[in-house]
N, C-alpha and C positions, 0 to 999 in steps of 0.2 A: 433867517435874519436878512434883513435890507429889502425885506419887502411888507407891504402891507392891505389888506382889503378895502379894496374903491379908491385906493391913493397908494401912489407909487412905494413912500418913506415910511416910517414911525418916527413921526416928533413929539408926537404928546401933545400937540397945539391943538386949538380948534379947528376944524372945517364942517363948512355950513354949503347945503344945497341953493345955488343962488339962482339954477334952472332947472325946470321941473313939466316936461311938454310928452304931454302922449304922442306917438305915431303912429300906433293901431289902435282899434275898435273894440278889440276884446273878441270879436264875432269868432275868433279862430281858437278862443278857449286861452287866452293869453293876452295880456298886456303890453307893449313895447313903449317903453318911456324915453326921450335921449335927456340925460341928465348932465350937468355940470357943478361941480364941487371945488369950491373956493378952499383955500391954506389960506388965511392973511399973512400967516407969521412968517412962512416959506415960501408966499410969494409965488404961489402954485396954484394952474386950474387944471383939472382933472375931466375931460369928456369921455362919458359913457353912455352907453343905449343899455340899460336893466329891463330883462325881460321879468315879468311881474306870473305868478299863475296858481290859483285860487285851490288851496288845499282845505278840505273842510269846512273849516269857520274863518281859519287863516289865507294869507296871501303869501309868498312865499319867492323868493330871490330864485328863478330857475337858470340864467344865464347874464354874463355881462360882459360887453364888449368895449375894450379899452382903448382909446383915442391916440391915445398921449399917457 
């Protein structure tokens, strides 16, 4: 309780990805994204770097590193 995946709360509000910027190449077998995830209703931005890495046919959440 009091915590939640990619955002600190659970409010039940929307949050929408408002930044979305590769850092790496891929060439290392991995993705590295830094992303930013807006709350409006809480008034909250959330910055994370989401490592991305290619399972089968999927893509797949391997690691995320929290800002704030």
């Amino acid at each position: 309780m009091g915590t939640g995946f990619m955002v600190s709360g659970q409010d039940w509000g929307t949050i929408k990805v408002t930044k979305c910027v590769p850092v790496s190449d891929g060439k290392k077998g991995f993705l590295m994204l830094n992303v930013t995830i807006d709350d409006k209703e809480m008034k909250g931005a959330y910055h994370r770097d989401i490592k991305i890495v290619p399972v089968g046919k999927a893509y797949l959440i391997d690691d995320v590193v929290e800002y704030d």
